[in-house]
C-alpha positions in Angstrom: -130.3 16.8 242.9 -128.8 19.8 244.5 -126.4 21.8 242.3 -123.0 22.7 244.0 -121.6 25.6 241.6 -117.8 27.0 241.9 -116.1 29.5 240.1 -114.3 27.1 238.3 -112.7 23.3 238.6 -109.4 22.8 239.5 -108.8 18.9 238.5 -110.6 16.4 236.5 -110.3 12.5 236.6 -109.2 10.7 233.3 -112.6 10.1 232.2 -113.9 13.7 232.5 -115.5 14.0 236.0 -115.0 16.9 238.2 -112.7 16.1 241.0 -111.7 18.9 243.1 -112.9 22.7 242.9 -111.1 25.9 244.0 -112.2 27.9 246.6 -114.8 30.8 245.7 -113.0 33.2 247.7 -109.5 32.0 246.9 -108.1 35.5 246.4 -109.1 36.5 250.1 -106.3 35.8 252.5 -108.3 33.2 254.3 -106.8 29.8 253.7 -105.1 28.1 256.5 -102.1 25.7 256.1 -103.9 22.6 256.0 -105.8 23.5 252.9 -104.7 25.7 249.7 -104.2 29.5 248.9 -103.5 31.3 245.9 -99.4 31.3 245.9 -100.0 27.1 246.8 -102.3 26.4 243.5 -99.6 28.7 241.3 -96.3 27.1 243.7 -97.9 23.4 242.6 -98.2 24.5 238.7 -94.9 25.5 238.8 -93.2 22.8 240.6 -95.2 19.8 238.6 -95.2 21.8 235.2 -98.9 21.7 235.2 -101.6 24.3 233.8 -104.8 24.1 235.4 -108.1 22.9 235.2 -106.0 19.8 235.1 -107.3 16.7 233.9 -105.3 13.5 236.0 -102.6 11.1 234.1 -102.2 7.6 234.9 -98.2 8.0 234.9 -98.9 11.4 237.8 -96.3 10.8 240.4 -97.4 10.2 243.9 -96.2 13.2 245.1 -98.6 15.3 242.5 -101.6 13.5 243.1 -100.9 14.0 247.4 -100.6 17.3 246.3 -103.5 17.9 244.3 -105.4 16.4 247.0 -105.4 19.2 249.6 -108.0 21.1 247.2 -110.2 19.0 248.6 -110.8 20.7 251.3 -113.1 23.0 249.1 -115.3 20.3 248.4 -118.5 21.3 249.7 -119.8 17.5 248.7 -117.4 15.8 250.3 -117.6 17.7 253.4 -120.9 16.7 253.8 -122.2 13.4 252.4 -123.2 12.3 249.1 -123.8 8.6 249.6 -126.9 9.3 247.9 -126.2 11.0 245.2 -127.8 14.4 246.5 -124.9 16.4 244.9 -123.7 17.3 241.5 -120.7 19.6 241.0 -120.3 22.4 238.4 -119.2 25.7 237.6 -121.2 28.8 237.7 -120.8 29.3 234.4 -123.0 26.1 233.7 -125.7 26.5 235.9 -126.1 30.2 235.1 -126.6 29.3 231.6 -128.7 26.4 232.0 -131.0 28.0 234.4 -130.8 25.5 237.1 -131.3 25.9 240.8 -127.9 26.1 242.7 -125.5 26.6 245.4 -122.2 28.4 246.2 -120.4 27.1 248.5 -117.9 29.4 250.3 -115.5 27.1 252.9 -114.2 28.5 255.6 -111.4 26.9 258.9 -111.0 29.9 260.9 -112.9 33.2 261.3 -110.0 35.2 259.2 -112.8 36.4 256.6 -114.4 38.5 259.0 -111.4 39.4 260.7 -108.9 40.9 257.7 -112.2 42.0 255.4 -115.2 44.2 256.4 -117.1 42.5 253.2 -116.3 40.0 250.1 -117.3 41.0 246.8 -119.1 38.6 244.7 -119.7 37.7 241.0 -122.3 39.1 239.1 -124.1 35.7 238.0 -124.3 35.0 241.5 -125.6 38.0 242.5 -128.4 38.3 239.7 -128.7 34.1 240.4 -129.4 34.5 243.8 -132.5 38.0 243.5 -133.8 36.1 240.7 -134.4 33.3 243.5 -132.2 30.6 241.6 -129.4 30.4 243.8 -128.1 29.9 247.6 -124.6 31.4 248.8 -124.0 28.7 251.9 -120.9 29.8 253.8 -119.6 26.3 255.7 -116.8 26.4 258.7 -116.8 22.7 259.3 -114.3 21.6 261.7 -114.1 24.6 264.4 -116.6 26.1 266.6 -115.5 29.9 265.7 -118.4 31.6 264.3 -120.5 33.9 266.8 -117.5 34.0 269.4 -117.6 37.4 268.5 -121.2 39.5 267.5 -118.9 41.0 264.6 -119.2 37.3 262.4 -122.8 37.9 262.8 -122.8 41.5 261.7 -120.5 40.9 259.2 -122.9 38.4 257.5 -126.0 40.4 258.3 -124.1 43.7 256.7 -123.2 41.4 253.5 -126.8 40.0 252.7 -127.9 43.8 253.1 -124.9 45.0 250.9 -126.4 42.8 247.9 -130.3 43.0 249.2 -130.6 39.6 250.3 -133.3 38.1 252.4 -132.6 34.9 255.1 -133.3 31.9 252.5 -130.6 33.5 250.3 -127.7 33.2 252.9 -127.0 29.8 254.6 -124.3 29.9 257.3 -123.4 26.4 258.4 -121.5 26.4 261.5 -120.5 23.8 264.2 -121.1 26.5 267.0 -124.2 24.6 268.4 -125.0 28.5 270.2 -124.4 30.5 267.1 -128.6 31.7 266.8 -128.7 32.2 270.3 -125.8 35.4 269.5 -128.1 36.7 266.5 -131.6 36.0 268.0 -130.1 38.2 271.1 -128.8 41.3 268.1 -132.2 40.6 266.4 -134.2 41.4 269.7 -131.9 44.1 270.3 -132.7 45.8 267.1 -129.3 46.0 265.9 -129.5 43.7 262.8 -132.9 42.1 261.4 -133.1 38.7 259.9 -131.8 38.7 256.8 -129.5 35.3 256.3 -130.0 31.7 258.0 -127.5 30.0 260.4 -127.8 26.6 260.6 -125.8 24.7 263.3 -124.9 21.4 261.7 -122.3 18.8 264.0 -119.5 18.0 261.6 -117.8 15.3 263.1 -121.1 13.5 264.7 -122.0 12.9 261.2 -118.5 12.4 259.5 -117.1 9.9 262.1 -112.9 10.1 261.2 -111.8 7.1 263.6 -114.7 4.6 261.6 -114.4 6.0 258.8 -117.6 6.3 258.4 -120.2 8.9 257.2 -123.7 8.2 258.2 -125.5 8.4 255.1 -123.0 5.5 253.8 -124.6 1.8 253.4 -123.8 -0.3 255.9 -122.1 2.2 258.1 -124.3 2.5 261.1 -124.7 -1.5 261.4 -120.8 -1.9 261.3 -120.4 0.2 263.9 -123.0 -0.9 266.0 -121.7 -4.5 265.7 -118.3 -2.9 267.2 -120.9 -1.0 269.7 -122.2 -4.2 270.7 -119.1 -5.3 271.3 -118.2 -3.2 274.0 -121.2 -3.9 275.1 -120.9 -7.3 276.4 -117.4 -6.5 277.4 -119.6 -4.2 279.7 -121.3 -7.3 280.9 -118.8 -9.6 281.1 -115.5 -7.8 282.5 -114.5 -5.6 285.4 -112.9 -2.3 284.2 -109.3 -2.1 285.0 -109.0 1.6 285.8 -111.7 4.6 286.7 -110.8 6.8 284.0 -109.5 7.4 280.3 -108.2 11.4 279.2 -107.0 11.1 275.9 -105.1 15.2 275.7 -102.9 15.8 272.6 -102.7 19.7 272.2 -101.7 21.9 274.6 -104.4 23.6 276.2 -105.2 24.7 279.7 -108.3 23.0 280.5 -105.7 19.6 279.6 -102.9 20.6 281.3 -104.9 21.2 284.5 -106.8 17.9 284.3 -104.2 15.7 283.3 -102.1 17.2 286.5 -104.7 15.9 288.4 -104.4 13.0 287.5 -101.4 13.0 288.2 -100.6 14.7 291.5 -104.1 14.5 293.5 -103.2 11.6 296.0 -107.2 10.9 295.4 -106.7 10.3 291.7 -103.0 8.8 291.2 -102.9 5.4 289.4 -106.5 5.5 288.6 -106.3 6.6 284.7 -105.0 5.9 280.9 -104.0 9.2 280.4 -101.8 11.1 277.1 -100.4 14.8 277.4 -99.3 16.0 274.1 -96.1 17.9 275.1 -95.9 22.1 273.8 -94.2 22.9 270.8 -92.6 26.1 272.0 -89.5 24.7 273.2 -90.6 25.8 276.6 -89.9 23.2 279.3 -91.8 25.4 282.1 -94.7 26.2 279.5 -97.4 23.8 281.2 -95.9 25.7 284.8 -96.7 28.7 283.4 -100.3 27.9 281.7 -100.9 26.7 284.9 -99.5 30.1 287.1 -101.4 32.6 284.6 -104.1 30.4 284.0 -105.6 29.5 286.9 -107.1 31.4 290.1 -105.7 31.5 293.1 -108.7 30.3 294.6 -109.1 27.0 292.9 -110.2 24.6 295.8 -108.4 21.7 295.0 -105.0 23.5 295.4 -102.9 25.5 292.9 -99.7 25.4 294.8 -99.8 21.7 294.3 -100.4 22.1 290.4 -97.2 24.3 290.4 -95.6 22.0 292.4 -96.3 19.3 290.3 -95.2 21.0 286.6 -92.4 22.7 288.2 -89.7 20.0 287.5 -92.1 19.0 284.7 -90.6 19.3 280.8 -93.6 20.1 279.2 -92.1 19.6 275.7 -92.1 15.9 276.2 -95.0 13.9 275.4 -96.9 11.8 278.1 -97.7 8.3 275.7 -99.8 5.6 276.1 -100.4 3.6 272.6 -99.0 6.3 270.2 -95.6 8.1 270.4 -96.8 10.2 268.3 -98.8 13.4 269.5 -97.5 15.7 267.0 -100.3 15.1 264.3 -104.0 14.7 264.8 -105.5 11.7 266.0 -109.1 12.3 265.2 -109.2 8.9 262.9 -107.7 6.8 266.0 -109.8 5.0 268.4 -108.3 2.5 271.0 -111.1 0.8 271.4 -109.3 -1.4 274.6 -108.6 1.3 276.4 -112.4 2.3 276.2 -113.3 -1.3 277.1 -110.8 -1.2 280.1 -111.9 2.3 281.9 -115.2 3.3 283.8 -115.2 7.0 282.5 -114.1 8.7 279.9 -113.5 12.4 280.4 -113.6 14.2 277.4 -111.4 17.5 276.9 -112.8 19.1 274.0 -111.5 21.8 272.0 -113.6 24.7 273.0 -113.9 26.0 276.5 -114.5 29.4 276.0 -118.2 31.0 277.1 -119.7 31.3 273.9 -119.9 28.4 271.7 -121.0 24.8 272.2 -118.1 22.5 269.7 -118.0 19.0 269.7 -115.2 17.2 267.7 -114.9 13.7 267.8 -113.5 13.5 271.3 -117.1 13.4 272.1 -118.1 10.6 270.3 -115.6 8.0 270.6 -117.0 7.3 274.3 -120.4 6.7 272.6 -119.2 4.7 270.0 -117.9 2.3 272.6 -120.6 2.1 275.3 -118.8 4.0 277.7 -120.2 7.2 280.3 -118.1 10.6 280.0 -117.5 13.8 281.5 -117.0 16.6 279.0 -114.9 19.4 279.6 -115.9 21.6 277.3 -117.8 24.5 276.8 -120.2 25.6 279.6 -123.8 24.0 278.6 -122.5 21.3 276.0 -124.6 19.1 278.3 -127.7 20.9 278.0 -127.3 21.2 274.0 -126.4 17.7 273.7 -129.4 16.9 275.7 -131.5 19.3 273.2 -130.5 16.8 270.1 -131.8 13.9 272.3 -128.5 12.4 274.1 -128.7 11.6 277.2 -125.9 12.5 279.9 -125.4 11.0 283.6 -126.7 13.2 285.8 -128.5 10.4 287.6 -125.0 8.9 289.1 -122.9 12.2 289.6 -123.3 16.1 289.8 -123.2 17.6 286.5 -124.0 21.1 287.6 -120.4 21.6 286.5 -121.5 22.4 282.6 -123.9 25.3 283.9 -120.7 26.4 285.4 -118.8 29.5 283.3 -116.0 30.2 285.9 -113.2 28.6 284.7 -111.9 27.4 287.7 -114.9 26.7 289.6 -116.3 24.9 286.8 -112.6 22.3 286.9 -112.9 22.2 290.7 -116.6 20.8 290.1 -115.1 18.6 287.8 -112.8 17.2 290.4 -114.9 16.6 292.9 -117.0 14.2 290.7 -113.8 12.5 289.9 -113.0 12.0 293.2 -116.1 10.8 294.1 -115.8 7.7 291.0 -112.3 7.1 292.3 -113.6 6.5 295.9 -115.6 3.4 294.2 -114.2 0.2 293.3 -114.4 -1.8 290.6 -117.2 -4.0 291.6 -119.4 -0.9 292.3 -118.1 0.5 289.1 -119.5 -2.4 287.0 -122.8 -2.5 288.8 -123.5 1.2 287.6 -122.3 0.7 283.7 -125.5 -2.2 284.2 -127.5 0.5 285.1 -126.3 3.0 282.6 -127.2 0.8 279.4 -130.5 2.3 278.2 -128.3 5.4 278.3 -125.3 4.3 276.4 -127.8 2.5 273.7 -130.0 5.9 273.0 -127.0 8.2 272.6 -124.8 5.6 270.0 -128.9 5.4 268.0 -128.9 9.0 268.6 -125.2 9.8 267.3 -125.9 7.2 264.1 -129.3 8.9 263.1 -129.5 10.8 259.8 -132.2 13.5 260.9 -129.8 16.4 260.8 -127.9 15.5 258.2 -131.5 15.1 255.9 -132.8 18.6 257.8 -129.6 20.4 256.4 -129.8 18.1 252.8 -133.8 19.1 253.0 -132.6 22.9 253.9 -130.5 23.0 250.7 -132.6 21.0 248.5 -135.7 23.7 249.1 -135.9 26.0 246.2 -135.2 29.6 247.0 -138.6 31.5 247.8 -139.6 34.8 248.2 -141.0 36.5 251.1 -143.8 38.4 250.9 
């Protein structure tokens, strides 16, 4: 059983149980809309007439209890998965005085931390906890691939376990940048930090899967989703595909304004895609023009001018729909599984595209979840690193030199030319190659369902603090 410790517990349930924590560093400026922040905890007391920790009514009004449930986004356990019962929440205060093993968890959605602070200052009881080899601090930025864009996250956490004369199994820095030791092996080499804290690159959203619901370690997850996998399957075997392509976009970013007006404009690629644009909220109706002016080179091979040309009379505040009108809010739980069955391809347009971090959200694995090949548009070498945690891509049926690509533009124009090389084949050559592509399709869902990272990190944690000599 690992020990999760907090500072202290926000809510309770009726019968006693710790529900939701507050965030160890809730009086840093950190917290992002989606979650809580000090003036938030003290705005809901006010409002509801409640003193905290609070221990939950049956009579609590809707509204209170959807309230109280955005501190869960402090709850180290339930960001990861406790299916078996590998977690126990408590307070510091416990743990410290009991003499049991522990870890803090410090949750983190954006790299503001090491932005506004040069350091954090922490509590005593941790501090003595953690020399006296009973404790872990694990810092935890789930759901973006932020940390180690910049050297200075690194530094930062390198210049905190020196601060407190840490070693690297007191500090555990779980990030869903998939490059993030490449950045401090490189500053380690370069003698400009040593190793003194552990990162751990940990995919958040292969292993909690939003649009199944589904967390790996739960029972009976992986076979209910691979009887929907084996589903798509024998549509595979037993239907044409109806169109080349799928591009799912919702937010406004570059890399999916310039793919979806491809789609849309290049005489090779019209009416050969299910395809969404989320429109901009900026009120802008020349925004995607302008993305497109400022953001692109001049020298893009498959023709700028007829980008332009093509968002010019273009409102880019209205959405582009297919099955949902709506594109404001995140659609990370939906999957359309038909329009997965119907389409060839899917190309994924990630979040990340930026030279240094490898992020996959669940864009990337909604195409394995249904038995269907995808390009990713993402990082530069998300290919390579998937290929590292044993997926396999499809290099074997079109040019994927376009990952090792880190030119923005060249790397869409390489893009495009595979694209126009699928639309040039019809439907009957289309179905042949998904035949050929099943091993494929079968390794990567096995490899997406698998639990060995998820037991590494639980292992990682689990390991009582040691020395080094």
């Amino acid at each position: 059983m690992i020990n999760v410790a907090y500072n202290e517990i926000l809510v309770y349930t009726t019968d006693g149980k710790k529900l939701f924590p507050n965030s160890n560093i809730i009086k840093y400026n950190v917290h992002p809309w989606h979650t809580v922040d000090l003036n938030t905890i003290q705005s809901i007391k006010k409002k509801y007439n409640i003193e905290y920790p609070y221990t939950l009514q049956p009579n609590d009004s809707k509204e209170l209890i959807s309230e109280l449930n955005r501190f869960k986004s402090q709850d180290f356990i339930e960001l990861l998965d406790n299916n078996k019962n590998h977690f126990r929440m408590c307070t510091l205060d416990e743990v410290y005085d009991s003499g049991e093993n522990f870890i803090y968890p410090i949750i983190l959605y954006n790299n503001d931390l090491f932005l506004k602070y040069t350091t954090i200052d922490l509590p005593e009881k941790l501090i003595k906890s953690v020399l006296n080899k009973k404790a872990k601090i694990c810092f935890y930025q789930p759901t973006e691939g932020f940390y180690a864009q910049n050297n200075n996250d690194i530094v930062w956490m390198y210049n905190l376990s020196k601060k407190y004369g840490f070693d690297k199994n007191n500090i555990i820095v779980i990030v869903s940048n998939m490059m993030a030791n490449n950045y401090k092996n490189q500053l380690i080499s370069n003698g400009l930090i040593i190793d003194n804290f552990t990162i751990f690159p940990y995919n958040y959203f292969q292993h909690n899967l939003w649009f199944s619901t589904c967390k790996i370690l739960n029972d009976g997850c992986v076979e209910n989703m691979r009887e929907k996998f084996n589903e798509c399957l024998i549509s595979n075997k037993e239907s044409k595909k109806l169109n080349h392509f799928l591009c799912f976009n919702r937010v406004t970013k570059l890399h999916r304004v310039a793919i979806f007006g491809e789609l849309m404009s290049n005489d090779a690629l019209k009416d050969k895609s299910i395809s969404t644009l989320g429109g901009s909220q900026n009120g802008n109706e020349k925004h995607f023009f302008t993305m497109i002016l400022q953001g692109l080179a001049d020298s893009y091979e498959h023709s700028k001018v007829r980008l332009l040309k093509y968002y010019r009379d273009y409102d880019s505040t209205k959405h582009h729909i297919y099955d949902c009108d709506d594109l404001e809010n995140n659609k990370a739980n939906n999957l359309n599984t038909t329009a997965h069955k119907n389409t060839f391809v899917n190309i994924i347009t990630e979040s990340l595209i930026d030279n240094r971090s490898v992020f996959y959200s669940e864009k990337t694995f909604k195409p394995m979840a249904c038995a269907q090949p995808f390009i990713l548009f993402g990082n530069p070498y998300s290919l390579k690193k998937l290929k590292e945690y044993g997926f396999k891509t499809f290099d074997k049926w079109w040019d994927e030199s376009y990952d090792d690509e880190t030119d923005f533009a060249i790397r869409l124009a390489k893009i495009v030319n595979v694209l126009k090389e699928i639309a040039s084949w019809d439907m009957e050559k289309c179905y042949s190659i998904t035949q050929e592509m099943e091993e494929v399709l079968v390794n990567n869902f096995n490899v997406m369902t698998s639990d060995k990272e998820v037991m590494k990190l639980i292992d990682l944690l689990k390991s009582k603090p040691i020395r080094l000599i």
